[in-house]
C-alpha positions as CSV (number, residue, x, y, z in Angstrom):
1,X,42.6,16.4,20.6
2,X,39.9,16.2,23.2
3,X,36.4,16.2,21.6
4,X,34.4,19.6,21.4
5,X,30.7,19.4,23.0
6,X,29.8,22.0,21.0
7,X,30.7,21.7,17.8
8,X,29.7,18.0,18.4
9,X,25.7,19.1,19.1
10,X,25.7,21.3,16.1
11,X,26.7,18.7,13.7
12,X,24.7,16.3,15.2
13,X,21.4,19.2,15.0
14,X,22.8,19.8,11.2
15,X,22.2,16.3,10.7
16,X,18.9,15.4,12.0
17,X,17.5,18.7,10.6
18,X,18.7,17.9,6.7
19,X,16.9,14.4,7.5
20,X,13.9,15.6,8.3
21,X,13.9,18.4,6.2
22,X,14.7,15.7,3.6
23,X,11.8,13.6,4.6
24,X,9.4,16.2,4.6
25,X,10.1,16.8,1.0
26,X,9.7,13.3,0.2
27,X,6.6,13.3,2.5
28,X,4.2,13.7,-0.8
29,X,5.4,11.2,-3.1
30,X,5.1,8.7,-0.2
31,X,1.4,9.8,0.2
32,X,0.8,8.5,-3.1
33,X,2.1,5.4,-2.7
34,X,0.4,5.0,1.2
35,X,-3.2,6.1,0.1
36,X,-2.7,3.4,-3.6
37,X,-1.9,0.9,-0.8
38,X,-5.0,1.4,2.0
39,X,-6.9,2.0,-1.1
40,X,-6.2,-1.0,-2.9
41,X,-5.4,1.4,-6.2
42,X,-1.9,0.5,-6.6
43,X,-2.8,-0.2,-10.3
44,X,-3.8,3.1,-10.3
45,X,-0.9,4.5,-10.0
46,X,1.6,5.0,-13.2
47,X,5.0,2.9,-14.3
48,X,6.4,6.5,-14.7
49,X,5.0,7.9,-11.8
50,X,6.7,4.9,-9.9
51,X,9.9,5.2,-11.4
52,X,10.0,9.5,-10.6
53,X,9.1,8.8,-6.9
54,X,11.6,5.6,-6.9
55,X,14.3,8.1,-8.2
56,X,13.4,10.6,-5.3
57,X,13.5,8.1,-3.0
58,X,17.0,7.3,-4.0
59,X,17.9,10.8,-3.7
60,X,16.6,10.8,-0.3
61,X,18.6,7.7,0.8
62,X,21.6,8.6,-1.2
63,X,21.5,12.1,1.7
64,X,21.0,10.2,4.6
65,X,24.1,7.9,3.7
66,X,25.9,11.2,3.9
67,X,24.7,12.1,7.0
68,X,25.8,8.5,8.3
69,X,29.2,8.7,7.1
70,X,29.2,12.4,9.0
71,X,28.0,10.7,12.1
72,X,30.7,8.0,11.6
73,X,33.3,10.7,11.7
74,X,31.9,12.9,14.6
75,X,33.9,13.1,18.0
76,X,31.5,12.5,20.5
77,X,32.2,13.9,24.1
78,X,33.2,10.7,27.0
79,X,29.8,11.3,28.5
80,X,27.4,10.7,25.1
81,X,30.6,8.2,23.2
82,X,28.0,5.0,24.3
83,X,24.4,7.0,23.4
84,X,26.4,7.9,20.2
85,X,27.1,4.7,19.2
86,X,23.0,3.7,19.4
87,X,22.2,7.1,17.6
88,X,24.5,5.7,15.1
89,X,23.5,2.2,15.0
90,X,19.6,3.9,14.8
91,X,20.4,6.0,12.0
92,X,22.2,2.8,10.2
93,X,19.0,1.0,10.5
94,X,17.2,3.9,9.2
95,X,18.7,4.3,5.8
96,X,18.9,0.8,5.6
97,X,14.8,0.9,6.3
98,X,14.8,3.8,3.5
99,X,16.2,1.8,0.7
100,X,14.1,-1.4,1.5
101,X,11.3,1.0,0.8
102,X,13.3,2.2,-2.5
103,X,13.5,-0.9,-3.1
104,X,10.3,-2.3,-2.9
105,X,9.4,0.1,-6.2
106,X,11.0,-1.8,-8.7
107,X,10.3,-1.5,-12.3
108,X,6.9,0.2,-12.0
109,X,5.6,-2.0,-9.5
110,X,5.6,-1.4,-5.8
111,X,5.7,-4.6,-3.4
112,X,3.3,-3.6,-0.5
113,X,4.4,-6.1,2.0
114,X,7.9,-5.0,1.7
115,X,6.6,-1.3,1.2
116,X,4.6,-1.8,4.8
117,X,7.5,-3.6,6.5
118,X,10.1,-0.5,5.7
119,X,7.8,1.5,6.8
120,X,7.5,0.0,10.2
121,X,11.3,-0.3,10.4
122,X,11.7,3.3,10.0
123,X,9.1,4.4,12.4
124,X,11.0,2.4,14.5
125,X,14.5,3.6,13.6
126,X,12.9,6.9,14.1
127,X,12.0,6.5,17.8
128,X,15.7,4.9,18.8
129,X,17.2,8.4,16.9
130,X,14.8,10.5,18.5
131,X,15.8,8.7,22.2
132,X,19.6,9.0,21.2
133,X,19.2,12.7,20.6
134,X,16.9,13.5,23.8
135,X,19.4,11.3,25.9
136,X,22.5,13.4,24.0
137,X,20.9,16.8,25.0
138,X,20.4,15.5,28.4
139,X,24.0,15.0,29.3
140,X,25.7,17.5,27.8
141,X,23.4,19.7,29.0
142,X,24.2,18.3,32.6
């Protein structure tokens, strides 16, 4: 069955609208933790109130895995199958980015550098999906 172009960019828009739909809603709770951190006020900030934005964050990730077992199963058109395969390898590293930062909120405590380094691995996650997709739009569009 040859692969459908457009059925193939509405999936793939589906999915990168739920993640950053997601993301916004987790947008706040991260605040929390980003302004303890550059503030030096982690001890500030509860054991419960930790463990309610750890199970958020969970959430969160526990969505995107969804999305990247979608994006495993999609049917990509000839002329995106390699620019597919780095959207997919991006969006891998991204949830794998999203629970090091779950993880670094462990028990009521969060571990900064870890925090920090998750953070810079899915900012940079987040540019690789964002080239995928522009490059995606780009040749089917052609």
């Amino acid at each position: 069955m040859k692969p459908n172009a457009g059925f193939y960019i509405s999936k793939i828009n589906d999915i990168v609208t739920l993640t950053e739909d997601t993301g916004d809603k987790l947008h706040e709770s991260y605040e929390v933790i980003r302004k303890a951190i550059d503030n030096d006020k982690l001890s500030e900030v509860s054991a419960e109130q930790l463990t309610e934005i750890n199970t958020e964050f969970s959430a969160g990730v526990a969505t995107y895995n969804e999305q990247l077992a979608l994006i495993k199963t999609l049917k990509p058109t000839p002329r995106v199958m390699g620019i597919h395969k780095k959207f997919e390898r991006a969006y891998t590293d991204y949830v794998a980015a999203c629970q090091a930062m779950v993880d670094s909120i462990n028990e009521g405590v969060v571990d900064a550098k870890a925090f920090d380094a998750s953070e810079v691995q899915q900012d940079e996650a987040s540019q690789e999906i964002s080239f995928a997709i522009q490059r995606m739009t780009n040749l089917i569009m052609k």
